[in-house]
C-alpha positions in Angstrom: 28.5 17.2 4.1 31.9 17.8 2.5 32.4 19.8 -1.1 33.4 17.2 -3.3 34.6 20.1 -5.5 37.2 21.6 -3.6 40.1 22.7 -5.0 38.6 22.2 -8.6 38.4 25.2 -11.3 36.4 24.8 -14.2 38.3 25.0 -17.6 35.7 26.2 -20.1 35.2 23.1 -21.1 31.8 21.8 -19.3 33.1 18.6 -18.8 36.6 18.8 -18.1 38.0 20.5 -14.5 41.4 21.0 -13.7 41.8 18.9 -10.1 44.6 20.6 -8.6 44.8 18.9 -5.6 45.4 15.1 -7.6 47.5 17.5 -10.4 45.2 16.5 -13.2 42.8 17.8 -16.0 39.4 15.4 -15.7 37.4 14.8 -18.4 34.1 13.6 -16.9 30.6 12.6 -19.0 27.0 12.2 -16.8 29.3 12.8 -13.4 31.7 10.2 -14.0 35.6 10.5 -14.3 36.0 9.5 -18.0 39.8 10.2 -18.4 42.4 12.7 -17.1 45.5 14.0 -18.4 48.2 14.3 -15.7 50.7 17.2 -15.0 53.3 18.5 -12.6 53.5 22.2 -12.3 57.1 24.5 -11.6 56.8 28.4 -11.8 55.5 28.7 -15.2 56.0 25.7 -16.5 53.1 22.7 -16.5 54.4 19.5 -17.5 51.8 16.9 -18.9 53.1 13.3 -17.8 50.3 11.0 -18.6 47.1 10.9 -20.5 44.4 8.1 -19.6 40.7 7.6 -20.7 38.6 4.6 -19.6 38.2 2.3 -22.2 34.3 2.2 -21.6 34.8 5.7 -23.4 36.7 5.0 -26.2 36.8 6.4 -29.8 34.6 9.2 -28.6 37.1 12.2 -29.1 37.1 12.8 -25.9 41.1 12.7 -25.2 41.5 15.3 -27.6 38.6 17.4 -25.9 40.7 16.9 -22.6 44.1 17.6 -24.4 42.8 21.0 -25.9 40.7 22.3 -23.0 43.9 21.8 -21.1 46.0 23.2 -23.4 43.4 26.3 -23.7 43.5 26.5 -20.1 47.5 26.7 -20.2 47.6 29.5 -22.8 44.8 31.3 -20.4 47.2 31.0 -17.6 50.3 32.2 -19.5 52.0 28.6 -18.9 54.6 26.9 -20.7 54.5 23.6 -22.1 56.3 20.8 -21.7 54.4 17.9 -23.7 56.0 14.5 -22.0 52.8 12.6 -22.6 53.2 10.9 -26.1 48.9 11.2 -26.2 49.7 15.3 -25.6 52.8 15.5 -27.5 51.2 14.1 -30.4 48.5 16.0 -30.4 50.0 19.3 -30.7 51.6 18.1 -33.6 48.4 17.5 -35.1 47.4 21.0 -34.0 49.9 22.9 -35.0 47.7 26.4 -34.2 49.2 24.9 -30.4 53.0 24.6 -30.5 53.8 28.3 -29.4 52.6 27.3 -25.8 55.5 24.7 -26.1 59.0 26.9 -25.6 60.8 27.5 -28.7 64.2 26.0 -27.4 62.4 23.1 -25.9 60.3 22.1 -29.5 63.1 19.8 -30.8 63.0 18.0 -27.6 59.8 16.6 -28.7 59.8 16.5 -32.2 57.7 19.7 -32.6 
């Protein structure tokens, strides 16, 4: 029987793992993929692309769980970030505490 989690790491979030082998943060609830935020990694840079949660899970919070434990997990790994995901984007604007991860010369670029 194959490891279905292969090439996952675990975030700190119990219910969101970083998939690097489909370059995306999962947010899943009872087993199930709920959501994911995509991104596209270069040196020390991740890029997040594209946020989706199923709609059976909307208004639960959980893309903003999924946008912080990633953004945690980014500021763990010393990454820069580059917030190209309006969903992302806008929600380090709400979180202000999150906008050092984003480069200082780069924060104009998107608004922050």
């Amino acid at each position: 029987m194959a490891d279905d989690t292969a090439g996952e790491r675990a975030t700190g979030d119990p219910d969101v793992v970083d998939v690097e082998a489909r370059h995306r943060f999962e947010m899943r609830v009872d087993g199930a993929t709920a959501g994911f935020a995509e991104y596209h990694r270069r040196g020390s840079d991740i890029s997040f692309v594209h946020t989706v949660v199923d709609d059976a899970y909307a208004g639960k919070g959980l893309a903003g769980r999924l946008a912080r434990a990633a953004l945690d997990d980014a500021r763990a790994r010393g990454l820069a970030v580059l917030p190209f995901c309006p969903f992302v984007r806008g929600w380090i604007a709400k979180h202000p505490e999150y906008v050092d991860l984003v480069p200082e010369g780069r924060r104009a670029e998107f608004e922050l």
